[in-house]
C-alpha positions as a Python dict, from the first residue, in 0.01 Angstrom:
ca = {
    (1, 'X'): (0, 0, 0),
    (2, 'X'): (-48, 61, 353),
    (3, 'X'): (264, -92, 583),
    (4, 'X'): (29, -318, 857),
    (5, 'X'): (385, -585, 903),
    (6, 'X'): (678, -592, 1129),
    (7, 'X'): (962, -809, 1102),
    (8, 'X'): (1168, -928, 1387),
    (9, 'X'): (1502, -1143, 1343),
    (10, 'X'): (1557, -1288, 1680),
    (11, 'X'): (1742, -1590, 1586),
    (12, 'X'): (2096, -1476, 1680),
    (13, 'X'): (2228, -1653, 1974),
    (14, 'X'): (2380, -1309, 2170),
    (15, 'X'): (2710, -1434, 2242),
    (16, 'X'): (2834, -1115, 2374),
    (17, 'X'): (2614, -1149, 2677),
    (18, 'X'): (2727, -1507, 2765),
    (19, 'X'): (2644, -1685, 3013),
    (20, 'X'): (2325, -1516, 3075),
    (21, 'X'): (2186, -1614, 2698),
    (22, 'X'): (2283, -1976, 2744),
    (23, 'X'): (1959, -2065, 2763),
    (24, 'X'): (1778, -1736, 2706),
    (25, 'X'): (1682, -1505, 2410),
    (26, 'X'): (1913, -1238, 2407),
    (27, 'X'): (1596, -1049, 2330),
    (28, 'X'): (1447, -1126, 2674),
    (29, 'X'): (1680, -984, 2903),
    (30, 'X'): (1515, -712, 3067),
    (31, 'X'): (1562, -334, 3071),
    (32, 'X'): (1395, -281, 3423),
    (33, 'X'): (1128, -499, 3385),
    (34, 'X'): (1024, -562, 3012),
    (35, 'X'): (1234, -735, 2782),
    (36, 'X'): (1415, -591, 2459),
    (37, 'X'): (1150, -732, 2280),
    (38, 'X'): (864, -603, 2398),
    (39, 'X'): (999, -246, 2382),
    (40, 'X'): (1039, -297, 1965),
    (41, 'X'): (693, -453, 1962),
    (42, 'X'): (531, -158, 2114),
    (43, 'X'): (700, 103, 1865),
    (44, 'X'): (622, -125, 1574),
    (45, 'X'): (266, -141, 1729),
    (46, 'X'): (241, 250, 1770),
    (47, 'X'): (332, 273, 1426),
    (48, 'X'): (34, 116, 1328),
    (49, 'X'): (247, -213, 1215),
    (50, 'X'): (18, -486, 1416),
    (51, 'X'): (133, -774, 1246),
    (52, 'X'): (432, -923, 1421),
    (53, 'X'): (650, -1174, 1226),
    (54, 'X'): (911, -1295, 1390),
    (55, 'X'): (1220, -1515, 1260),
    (56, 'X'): (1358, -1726, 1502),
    (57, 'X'): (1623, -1963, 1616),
    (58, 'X'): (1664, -2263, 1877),
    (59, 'X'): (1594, -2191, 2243),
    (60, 'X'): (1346, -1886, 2130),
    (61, 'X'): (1057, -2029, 2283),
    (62, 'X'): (1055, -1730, 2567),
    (63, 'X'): (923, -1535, 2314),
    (64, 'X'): (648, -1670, 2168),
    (65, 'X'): (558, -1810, 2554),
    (66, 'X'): (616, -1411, 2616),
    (67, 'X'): (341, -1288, 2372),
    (68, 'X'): (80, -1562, 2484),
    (69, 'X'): (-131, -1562, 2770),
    (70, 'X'): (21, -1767, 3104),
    (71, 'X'): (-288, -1884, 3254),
    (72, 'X'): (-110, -2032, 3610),
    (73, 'X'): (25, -1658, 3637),
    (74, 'X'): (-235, -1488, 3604),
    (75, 'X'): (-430, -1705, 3796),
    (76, 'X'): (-213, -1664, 4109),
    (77, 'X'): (-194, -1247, 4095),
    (78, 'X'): (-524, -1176, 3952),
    (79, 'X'): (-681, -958, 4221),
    (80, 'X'): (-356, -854, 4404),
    (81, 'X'): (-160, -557, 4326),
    (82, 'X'): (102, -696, 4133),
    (83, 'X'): (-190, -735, 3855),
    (84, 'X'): (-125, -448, 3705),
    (85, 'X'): (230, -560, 3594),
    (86, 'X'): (73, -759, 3332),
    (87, 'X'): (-116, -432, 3176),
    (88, 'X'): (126, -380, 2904),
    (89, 'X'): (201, -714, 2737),
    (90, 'X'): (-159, -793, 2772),
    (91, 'X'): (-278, -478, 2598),
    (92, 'X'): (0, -569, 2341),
    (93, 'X'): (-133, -979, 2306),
    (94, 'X'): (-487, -821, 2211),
    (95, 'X'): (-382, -536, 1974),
    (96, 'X'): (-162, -747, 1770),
    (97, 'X'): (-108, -1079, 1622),
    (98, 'X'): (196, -1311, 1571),
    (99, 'X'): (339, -1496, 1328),
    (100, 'X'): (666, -1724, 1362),
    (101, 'X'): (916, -1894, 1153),
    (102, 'X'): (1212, -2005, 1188),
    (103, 'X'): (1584, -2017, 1104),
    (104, 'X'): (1726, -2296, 1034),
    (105, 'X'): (2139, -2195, 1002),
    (106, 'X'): (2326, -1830, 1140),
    (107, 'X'): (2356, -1718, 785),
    (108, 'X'): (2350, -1337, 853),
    (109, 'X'): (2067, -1062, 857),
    (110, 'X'): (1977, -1066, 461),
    (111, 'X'): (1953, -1455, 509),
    (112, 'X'): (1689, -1394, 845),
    (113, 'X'): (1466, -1095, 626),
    (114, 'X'): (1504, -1363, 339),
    (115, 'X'): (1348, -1653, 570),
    (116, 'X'): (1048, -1412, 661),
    (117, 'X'): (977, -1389, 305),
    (118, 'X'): (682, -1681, 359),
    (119, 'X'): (488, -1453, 646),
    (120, 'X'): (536, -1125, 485),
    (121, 'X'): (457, -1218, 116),
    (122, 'X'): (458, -936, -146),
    (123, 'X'): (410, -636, 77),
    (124, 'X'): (618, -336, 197),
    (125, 'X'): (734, -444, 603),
    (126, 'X'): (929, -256, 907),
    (127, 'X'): (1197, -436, 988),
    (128, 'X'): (1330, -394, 1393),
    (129, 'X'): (1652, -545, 1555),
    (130, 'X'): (1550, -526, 1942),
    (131, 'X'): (1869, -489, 2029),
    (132, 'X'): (1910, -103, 1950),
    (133, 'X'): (1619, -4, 2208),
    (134, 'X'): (1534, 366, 2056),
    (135, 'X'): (1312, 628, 2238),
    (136, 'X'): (1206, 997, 2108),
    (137, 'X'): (905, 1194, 2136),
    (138, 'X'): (770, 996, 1823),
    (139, 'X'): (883, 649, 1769),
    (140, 'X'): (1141, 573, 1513),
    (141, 'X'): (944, 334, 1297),
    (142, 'X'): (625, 637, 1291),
    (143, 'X'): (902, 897, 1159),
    (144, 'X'): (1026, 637, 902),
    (145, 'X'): (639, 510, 792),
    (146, 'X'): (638, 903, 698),
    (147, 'X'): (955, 890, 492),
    (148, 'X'): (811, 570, 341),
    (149, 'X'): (479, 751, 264),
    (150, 'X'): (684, 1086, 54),
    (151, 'X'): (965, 864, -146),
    (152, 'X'): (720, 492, -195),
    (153, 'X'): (1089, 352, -149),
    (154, 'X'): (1340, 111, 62),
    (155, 'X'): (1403, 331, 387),
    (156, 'X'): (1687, 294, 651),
    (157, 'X'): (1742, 495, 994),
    (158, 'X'): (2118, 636, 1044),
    (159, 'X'): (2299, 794, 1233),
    (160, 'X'): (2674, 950, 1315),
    (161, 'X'): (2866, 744, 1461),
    (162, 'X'): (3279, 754, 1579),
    (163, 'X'): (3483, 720, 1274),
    (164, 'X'): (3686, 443, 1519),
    (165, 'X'): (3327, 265, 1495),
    (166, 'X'): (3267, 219, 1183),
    (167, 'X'): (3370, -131, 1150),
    (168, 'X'): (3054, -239, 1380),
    (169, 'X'): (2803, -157, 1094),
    (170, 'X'): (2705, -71, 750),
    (171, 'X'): (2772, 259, 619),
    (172, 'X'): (2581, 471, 366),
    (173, 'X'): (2683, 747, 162),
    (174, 'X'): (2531, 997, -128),
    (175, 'X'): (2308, 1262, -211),
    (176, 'X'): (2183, 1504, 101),
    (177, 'X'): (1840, 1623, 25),
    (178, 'X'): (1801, 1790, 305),
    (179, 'X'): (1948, 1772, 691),
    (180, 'X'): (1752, 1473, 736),
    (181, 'X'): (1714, 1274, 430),
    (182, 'X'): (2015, 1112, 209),
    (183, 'X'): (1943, 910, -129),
    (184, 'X'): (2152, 656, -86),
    (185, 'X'): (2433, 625, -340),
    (186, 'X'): (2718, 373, -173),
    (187, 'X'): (2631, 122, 120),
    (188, 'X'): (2960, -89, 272),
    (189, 'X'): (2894, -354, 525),
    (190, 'X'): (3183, -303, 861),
    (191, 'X'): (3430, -91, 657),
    (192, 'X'): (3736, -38, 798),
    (193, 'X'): (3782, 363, 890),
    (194, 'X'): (3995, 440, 594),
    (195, 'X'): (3714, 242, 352),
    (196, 'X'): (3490, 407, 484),
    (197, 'X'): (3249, 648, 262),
    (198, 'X'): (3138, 837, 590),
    (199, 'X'): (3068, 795, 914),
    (200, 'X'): (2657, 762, 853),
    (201, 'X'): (2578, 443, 1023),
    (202, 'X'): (2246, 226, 976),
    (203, 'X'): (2058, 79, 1263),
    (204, 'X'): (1783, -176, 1356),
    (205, 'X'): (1564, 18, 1169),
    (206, 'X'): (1376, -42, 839),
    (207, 'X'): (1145, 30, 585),
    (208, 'X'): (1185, -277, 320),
    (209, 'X'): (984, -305, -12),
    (210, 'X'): (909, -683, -115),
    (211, 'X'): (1146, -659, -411),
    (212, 'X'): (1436, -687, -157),
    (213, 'X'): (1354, -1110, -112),
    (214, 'X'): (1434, -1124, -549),
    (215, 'X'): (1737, -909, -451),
    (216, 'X'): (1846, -1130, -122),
    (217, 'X'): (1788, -1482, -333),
    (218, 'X'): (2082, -1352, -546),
    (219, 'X'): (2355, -1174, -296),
    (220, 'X'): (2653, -1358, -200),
    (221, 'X'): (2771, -1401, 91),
    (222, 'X'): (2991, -1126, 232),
    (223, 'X'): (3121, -977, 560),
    (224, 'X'): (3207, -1272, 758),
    (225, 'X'): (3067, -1524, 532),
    (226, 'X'): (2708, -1389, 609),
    (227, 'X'): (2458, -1234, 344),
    (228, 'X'): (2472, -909, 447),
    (229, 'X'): (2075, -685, 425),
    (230, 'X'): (2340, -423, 358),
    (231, 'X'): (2461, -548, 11),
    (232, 'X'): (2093, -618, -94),
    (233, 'X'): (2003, -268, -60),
    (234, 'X'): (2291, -166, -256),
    (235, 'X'): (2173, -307, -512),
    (236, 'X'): (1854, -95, -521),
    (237, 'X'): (2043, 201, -419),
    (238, 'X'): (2230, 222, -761),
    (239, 'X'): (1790, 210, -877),
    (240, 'X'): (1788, 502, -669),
    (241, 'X'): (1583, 329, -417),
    (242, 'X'): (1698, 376, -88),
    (243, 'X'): (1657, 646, 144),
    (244, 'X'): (1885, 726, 483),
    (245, 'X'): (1698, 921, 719),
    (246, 'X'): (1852, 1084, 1006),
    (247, 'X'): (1584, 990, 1315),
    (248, 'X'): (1513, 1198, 1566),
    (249, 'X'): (1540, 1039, 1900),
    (250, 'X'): (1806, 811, 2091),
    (251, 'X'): (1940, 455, 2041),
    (252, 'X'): (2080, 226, 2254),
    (253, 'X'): (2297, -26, 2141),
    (254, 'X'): (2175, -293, 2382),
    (255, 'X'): (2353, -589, 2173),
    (256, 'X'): (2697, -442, 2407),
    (257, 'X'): (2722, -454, 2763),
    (258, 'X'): (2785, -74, 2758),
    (259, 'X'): (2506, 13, 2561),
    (260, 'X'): (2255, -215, 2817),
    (261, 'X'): (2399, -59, 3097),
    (262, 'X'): (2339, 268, 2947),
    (263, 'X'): (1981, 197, 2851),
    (264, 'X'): (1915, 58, 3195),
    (265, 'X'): (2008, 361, 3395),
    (266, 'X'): (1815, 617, 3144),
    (267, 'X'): (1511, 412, 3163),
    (268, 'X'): (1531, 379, 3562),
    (269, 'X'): (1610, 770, 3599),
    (270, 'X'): (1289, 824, 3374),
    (271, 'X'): (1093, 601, 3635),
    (272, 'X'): (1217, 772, 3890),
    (273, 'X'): (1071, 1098, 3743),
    (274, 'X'): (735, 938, 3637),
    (275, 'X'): (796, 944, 3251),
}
């Protein structure tokens, strides 16, 4: 079946970032000037994946109003200069459409994928966390559609991270196939660096068949009380159902004040160069 849906869980409240997502989507602050959000819905978009499903939380409403048409706006800059500014989330409101539910309790990642469950239905879906902004010469989700499209199975992206780091995520572990692709054997969610089965790190990207919502309506909470997407897909992984694929490209982690930093100043020397 051909992957059309993208799933978005943008009901955390982004703590880390406090005050400034008081009463913002941590998914709207901007890097330059387009929000974290509209970055992942343009590589889900160039992957072909035009069906936007978001899961959201209280004070989201940015987002929706952000992927909507703002008629006093446009109204005041339409025929100035500053017209233009609007090309790319316009081009973005036409080529795709949205779809929102939302959240009702912080119950962890698994719980969010779980909630989407009613706009995805029984159909393979990309799943993107807009906090790890990632750029390469192809997008991420396009190189992981083709992974998808060679194994029919559950995909996630990885990469190496610090062994001191390993705490901050869930960590895979198995078979190599090759330099780039891993069948997943062992998945821990935030092991601590002696648990650890390697330093191969998953991030905001995946590739989720709809057998992972019969999987999620039966895993426990976990890691910090939350039901942890990691410990869902272990359970397929002992099916031999998971892939790891090492992307080609660069993250961000834009959910630290490091990582935004980072992003910002790699996107603005890229303007300043034209790219």
């Amino acid at each position: 079946m051909k992957i059309k849906k993208c799933l978005f869980p943008v009901a955390g409240y982004g703590t880390r970032f406090l005050p400034a997502t008081k009463a913002q989507p941590k998914e709207m602050l901007p890097i330059l000037t387009k929000p974290l959000i509209q970055y992942g819905v343009e590589e889900a978009a160039e992957a072909g994946l035009k069906e936007i499903a978001f899961v959201t939380g209280r004070n989201k409403r940015a987002i929706e109003d952000h992927f909507d048409i703002t008629y006093e706006l446009e109204d005041q800059i339409r025929g100035t200069s500053r017209e233009e500014r609007l090309d790319s989330i316009r081009g973005l409101i036409k080529e795709c459409t949205y779809t929102y539910t939302r959240q009702i309790e912080m119950r962890g990642l698994g719980d969010a994928i779980l909630t989407g469950n009613a706009i995805i239905n029984n159909e393979p879906f990309g799943v993107i966390l807009a906090d790890d902004l990632c750029v390469g010469e192809e997008g991420i989700m396009t190189q992981m559609l083709k992974v998808y499209d060679k194994y029919k199975c559950c995909v996630v992206a990885v990469e190496e991270v610090p062994l001191d780091e390993v705490n901050r995520y869930g960590i895979i572990s198995g078979q190599a196939l090759d330099e780039r692709h891993t069948q997943v054997e062992t998945m821990v969610e935030k092991p601590t660096p002696d648990q650890a089965p390697s330093n191969l790190a998953i991030i905001g990207r995946y590739i989720l068949t709809p057998e992972i919502f019969d999987v999620l309506r039966t895993t426990k909470p976990g890691a910090g009380g939350e039901v942890q997407i990691t410990d869902a897909l272990q359970t397929l992984a002992h099916q031999g159902k998971v892939i790891a694929y090492r992307f080609q490209g660069r993250r961000f982690d834009c959910g630290s004040i490091d990582g935004f930093v980072e992003a910002t100043n790699f996107f603005y020397e890229r303007m300043k160069q034209g790219k």
